[in-house]
MARDOSE-463495 format. One record per residue (C-alpha): residue in three letters; x, y, z. Coordinates in Angstrom, 1 decimal. Example, Ala and Ser with C-alpha at 12.3 -4.5 7.8 and 13.67 -1.06 7.14 Angstrom:
2
- code|x|y|z
- ALA|12.3|-4.5|7.8
- SER|13.7|-1.1|7.1
//
This chain:
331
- code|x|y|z
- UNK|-47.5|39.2|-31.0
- UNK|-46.6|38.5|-27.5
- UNK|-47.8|34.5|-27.6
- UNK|-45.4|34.2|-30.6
- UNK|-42.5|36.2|-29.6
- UNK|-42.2|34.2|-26.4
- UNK|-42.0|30.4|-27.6
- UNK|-39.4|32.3|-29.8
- UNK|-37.2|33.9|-26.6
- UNK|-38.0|30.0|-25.2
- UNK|-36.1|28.6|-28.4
- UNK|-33.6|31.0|-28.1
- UNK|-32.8|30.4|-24.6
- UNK|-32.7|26.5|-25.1
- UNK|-30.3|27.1|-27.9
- UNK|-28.4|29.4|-26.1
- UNK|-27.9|26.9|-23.4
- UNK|-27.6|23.9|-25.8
- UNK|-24.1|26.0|-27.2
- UNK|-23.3|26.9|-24.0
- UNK|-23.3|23.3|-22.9
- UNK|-21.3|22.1|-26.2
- UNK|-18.8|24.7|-25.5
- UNK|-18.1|23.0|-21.9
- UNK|-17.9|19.3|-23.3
- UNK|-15.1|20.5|-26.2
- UNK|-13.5|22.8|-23.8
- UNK|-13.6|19.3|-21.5
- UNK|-12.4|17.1|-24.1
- UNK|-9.8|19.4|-25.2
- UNK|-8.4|19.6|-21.7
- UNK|-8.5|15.6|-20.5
- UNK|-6.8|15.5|-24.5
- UNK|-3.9|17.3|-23.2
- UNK|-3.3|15.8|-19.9
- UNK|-1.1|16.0|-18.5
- UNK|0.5|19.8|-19.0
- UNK|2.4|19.9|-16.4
- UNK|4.0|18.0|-13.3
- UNK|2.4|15.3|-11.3
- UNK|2.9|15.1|-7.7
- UNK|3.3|11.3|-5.9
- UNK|2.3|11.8|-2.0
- UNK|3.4|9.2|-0.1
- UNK|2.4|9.3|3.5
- UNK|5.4|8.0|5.4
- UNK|9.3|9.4|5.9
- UNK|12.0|8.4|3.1
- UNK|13.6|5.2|3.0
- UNK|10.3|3.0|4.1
- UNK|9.0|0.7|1.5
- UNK|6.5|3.1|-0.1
- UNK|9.3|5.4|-1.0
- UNK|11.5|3.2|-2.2
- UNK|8.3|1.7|-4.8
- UNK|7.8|5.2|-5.4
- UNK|11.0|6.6|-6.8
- UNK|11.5|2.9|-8.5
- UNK|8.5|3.6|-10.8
- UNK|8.6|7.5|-10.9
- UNK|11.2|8.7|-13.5
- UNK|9.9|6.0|-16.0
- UNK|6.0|6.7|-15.4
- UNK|7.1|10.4|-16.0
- UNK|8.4|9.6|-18.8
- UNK|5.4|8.0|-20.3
- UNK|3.5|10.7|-19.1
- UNK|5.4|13.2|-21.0
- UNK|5.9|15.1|-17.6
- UNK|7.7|14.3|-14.5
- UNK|6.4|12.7|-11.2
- UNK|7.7|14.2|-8.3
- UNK|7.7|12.1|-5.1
- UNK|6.4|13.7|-1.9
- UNK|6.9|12.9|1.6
- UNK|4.3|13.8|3.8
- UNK|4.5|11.6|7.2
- UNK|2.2|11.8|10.2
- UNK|-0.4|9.9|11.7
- UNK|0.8|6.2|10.2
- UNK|-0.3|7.6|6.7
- UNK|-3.2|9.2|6.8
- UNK|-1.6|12.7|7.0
- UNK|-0.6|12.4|3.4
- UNK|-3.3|10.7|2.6
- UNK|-5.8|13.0|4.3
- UNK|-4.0|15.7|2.1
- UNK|-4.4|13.8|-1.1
- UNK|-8.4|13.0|-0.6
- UNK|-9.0|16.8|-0.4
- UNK|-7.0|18.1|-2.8
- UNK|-8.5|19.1|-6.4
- UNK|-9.7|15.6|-8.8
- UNK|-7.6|16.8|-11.7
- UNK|-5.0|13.8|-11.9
- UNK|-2.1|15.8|-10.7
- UNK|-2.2|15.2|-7.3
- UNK|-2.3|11.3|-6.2
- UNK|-0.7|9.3|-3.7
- UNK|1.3|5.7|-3.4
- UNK|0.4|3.8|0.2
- UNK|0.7|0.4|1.5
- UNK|-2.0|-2.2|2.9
- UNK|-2.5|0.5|5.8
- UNK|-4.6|2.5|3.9
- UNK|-7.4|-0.6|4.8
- UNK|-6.0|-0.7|8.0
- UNK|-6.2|2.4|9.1
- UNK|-9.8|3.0|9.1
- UNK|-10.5|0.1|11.7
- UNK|-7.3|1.1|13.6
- UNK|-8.6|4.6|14.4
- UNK|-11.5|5.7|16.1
- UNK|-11.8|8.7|14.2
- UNK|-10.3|9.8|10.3
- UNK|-10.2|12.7|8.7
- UNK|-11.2|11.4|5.1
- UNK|-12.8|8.0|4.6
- UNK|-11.0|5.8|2.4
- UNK|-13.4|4.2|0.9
- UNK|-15.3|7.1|-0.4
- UNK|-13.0|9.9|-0.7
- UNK|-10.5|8.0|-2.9
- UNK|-10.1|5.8|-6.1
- UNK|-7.9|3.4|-6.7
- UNK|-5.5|4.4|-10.1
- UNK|-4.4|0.9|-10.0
- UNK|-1.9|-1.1|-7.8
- UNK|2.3|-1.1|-8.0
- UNK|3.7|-4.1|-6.7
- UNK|3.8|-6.3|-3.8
- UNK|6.2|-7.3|-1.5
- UNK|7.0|-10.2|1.0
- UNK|7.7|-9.9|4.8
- UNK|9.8|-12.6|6.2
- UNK|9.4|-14.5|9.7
- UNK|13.1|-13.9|11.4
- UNK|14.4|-14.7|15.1
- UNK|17.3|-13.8|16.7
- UNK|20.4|-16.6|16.9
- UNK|19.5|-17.3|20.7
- UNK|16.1|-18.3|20.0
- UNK|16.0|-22.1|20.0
- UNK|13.3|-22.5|17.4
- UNK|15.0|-23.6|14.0
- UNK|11.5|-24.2|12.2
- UNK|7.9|-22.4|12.3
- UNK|6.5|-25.6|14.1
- UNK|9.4|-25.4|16.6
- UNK|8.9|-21.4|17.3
- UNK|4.9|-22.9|17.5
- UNK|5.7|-25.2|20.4
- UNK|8.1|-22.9|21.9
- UNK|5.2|-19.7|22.1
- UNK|2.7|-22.0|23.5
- UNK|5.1|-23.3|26.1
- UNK|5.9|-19.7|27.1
- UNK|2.9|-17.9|26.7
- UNK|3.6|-13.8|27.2
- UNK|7.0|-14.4|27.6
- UNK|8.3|-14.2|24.0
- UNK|7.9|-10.7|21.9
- UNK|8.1|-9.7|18.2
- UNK|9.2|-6.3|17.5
- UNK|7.3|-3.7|14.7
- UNK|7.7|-0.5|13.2
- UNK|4.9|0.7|15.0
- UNK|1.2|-0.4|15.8
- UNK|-0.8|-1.0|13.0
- UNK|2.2|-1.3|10.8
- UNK|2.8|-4.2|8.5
- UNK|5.3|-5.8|10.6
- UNK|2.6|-5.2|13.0
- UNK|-0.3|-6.8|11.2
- UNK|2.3|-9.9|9.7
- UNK|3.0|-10.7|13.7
- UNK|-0.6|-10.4|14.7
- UNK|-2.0|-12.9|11.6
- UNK|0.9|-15.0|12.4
- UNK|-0.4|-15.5|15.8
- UNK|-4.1|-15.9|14.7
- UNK|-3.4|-18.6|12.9
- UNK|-0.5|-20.4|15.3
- UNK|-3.1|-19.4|18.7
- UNK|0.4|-18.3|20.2
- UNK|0.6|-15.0|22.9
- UNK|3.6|-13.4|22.0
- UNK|3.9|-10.0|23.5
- UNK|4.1|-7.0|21.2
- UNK|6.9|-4.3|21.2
- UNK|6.0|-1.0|19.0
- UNK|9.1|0.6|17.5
- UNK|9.2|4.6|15.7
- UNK|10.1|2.5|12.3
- UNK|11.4|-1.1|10.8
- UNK|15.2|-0.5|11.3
- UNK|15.1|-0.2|15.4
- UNK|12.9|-2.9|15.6
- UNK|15.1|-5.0|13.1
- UNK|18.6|-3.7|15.2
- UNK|17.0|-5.1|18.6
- UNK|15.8|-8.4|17.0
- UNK|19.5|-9.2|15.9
- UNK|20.3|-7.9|19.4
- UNK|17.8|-10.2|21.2
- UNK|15.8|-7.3|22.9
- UNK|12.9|-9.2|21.5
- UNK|12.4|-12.6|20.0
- UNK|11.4|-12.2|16.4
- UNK|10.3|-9.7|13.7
- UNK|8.6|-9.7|10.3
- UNK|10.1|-7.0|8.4
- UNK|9.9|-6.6|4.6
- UNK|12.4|-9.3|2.9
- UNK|15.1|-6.5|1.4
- UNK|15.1|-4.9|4.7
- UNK|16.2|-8.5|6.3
- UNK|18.1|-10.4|3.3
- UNK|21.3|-9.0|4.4
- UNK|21.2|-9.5|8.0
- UNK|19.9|-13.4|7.1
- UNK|22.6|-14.2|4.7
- UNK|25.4|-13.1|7.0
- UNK|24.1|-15.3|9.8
- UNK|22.7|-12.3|12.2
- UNK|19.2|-13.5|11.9
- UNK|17.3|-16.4|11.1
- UNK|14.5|-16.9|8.7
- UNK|12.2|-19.0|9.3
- UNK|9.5|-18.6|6.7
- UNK|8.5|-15.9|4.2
- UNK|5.0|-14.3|4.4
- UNK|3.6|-14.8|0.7
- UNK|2.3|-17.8|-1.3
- UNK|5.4|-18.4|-2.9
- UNK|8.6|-18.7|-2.3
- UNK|11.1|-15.7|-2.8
- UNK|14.1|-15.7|-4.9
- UNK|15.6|-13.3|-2.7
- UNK|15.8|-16.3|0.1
- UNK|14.8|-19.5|-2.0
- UNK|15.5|-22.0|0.6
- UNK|13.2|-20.6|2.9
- UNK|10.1|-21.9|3.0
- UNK|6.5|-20.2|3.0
- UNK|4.1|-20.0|6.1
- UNK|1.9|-22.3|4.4
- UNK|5.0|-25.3|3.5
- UNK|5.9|-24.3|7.1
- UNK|2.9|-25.4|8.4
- UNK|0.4|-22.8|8.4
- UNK|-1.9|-23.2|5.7
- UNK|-4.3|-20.6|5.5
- UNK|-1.3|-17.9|6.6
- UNK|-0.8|-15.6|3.2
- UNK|0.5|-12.0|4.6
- UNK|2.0|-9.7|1.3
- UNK|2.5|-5.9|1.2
- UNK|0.9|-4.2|-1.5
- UNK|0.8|-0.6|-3.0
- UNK|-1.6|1.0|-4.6
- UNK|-2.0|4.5|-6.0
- UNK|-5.1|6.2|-5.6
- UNK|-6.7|9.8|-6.4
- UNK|-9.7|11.9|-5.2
- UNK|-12.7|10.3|-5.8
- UNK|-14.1|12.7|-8.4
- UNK|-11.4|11.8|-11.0
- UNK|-12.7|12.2|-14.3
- UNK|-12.6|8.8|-15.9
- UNK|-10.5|9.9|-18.7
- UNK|-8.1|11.0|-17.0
- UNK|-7.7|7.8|-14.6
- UNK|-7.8|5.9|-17.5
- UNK|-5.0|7.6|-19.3
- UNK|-3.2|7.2|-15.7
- UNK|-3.7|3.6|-15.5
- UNK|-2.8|2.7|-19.0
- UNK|0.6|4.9|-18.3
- UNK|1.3|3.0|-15.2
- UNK|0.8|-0.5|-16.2
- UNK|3.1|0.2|-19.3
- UNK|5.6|1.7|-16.9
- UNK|5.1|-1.7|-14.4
- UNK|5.0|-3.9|-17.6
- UNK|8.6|-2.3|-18.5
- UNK|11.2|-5.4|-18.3
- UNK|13.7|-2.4|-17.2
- UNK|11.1|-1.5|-14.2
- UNK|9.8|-5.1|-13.1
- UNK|13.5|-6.2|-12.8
- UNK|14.8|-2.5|-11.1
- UNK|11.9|-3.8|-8.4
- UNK|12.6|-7.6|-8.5
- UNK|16.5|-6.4|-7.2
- UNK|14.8|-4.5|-4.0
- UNK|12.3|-7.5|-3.1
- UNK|8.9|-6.2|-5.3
- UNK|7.1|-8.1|-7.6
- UNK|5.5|-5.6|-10.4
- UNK|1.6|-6.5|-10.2
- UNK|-0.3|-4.2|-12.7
- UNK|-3.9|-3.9|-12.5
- UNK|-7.0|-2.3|-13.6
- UNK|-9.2|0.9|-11.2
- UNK|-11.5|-1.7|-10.9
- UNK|-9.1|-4.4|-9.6
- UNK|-7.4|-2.1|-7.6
- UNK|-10.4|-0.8|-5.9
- UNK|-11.8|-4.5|-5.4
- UNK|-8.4|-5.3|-3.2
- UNK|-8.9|-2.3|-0.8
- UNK|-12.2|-3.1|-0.2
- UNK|-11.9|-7.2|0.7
- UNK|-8.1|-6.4|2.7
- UNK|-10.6|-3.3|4.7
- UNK|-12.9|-6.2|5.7
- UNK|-10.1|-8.6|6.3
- UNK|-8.4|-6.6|8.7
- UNK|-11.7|-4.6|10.4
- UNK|-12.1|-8.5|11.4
- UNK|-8.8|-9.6|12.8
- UNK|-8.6|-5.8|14.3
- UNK|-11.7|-6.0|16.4
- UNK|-10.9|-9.8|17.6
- UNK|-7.6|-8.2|18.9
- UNK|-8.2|-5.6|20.0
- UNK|-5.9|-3.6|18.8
- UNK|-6.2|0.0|18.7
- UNK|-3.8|3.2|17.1
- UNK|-1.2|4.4|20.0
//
């Protein structure tokens, strides 16, 4: 009786398990079926007014709204990001916590000697936002009226000329450090606490030139305070159309564009990314949203996890290069 009864409690066990296990997956379906239930929170890493949070609140209310709850943008600065971000890679991978950051999130990691989360694989990539152009500006004493001429003028002076950034490893930072790469020019670099001081003493003449994002200089270039010389991107923008890019300037292989991306904890379920993916690219693909972005210098660029992932990977190697043949290190 015993050798029968126990390939029975065996069966019954399996099929016990076998429910139990069924029970999890429609208790699992049922909750990735009504995501979202409640509010989503946006980290982005850096102090209002930068370029993040402007992107941010530009897409929020309308992704919210697609969603069928809000998005609620959240500052957290410190550590040039990765305070925010550090917070978003630990939190819980249930959608509701993600975060918007710039090309400094493959930046950082070569920048620092030590992170608290690793980028790569603590964190995946919902999909990207937009991108945005930097633009090449000098001050009206600086005799240089072309790229070529600002060239010759570097080389002539070498260390004796500066470009001001909103800090080290920012992406005024980065623009200036490419830009020399490519030119093999030794302009000195001054780090500002943000854009806007290091814009103010450009137009003041406290340093040479700046490459800050083109809706932070439009206004300063169009009432004759600065002048541009040549936009970062491979085109050129409609927000300055006479100004040429790098590459019509002269520098061919110079191609410098901010992007954002939104990410999540890496243990997202893929349901659940997917369902935030397909809700941001119809927010991005919105002619009310891509032209609200166009007006503050952003190009709407939608893309898939994948895509998005792709880019933070090949701009991490990009800049782990130009970083180490710098030099450069976090302050």
């Amino acid at each position: 009786m015993q050798m029968i009864s126990s390939p029975i409690k065996i069966w019954r066990a399996l099929m016990s398990s076998a429910l139990l296990l069924a029970l999890l997956c429609s208790a699992d379906l049922a909750w990735s079926q009504n995501f979202p239930d409640k509010p989503l929170r946006l980290v982005v890493p850096y102090a209002p007014g930068g370029s993040a949070d402007i992107a941010a609140r530009l897409i929020a209310d309308e992704w919210g709204k697609r969603l069928g709850q809000p998005v609620i943008v959240d500052n957290r600065a410190g550590a040039s990001g990765n305070l925010g971000m550090d917070l978003v890679a630990k939190s819980r991978a249930d959608g509701y916590t993600l975060s918007l950051n710039t090309v400094s999130q493959s930046i950082n990691p070569s920048l620092f000697e030590r992170m608290p989360f690793d980028t790569l694989k603590d964190l995946r990539a919902v999909g990207t936002v937009a991108t945005s152009q930097h633009v090449l500006v000098v001050n009206n004493q600086v005799a240089a009226k072309t790229v070529a001429e600002l060239v010759a003028l570097a080389k002539s002076r070498p260390g004796k000329m500066a470009f001001g950034s909103a800090g080290t490893g920012s992406t005024f930072h980065m623009a200036a450090e490419l830009f020399k790469a490519e030119s093999n020019t030794f302009i000195l670099h001054v780090p500002y606490r943000g854009g806007g001081p290091a814009l103010i003493d450009t137009i003041s003449g406290q340093v040479d030139m700046s490459f800050p994002v083109l809706s932070a200089a439009q206004q300063h270039v169009q009432a004759g305070k600065l002048r541009a010389l040549a936009v970062t991107g491979p085109k050129r923008s409609a927000m300055l159309p006479d100004v040429p890019t790098m590459a019509e300037a002269g520098l061919k292989n110079y191609v410098f564009e901010t992007w954002f991306v939104i990410s999540a904890p890496v243990a997202i379920a893929q349901d659940t990314l997917a369902a935030l993916n397909r809700s941001l690219n119809d927010t991005l693909n919105a002619p009310e949203v891509k032209a609200r972005l166009a007006r503050e210098g952003f190009d709407s660029w939608p893309q898939t996890p994948v895509q998005a992932d792709a880019l933070i990977r090949s701009e991490y190697q990009r800049w782990k290069k130009l970083i180490a043949q710098k030099g450069i290190k976090a302050d």
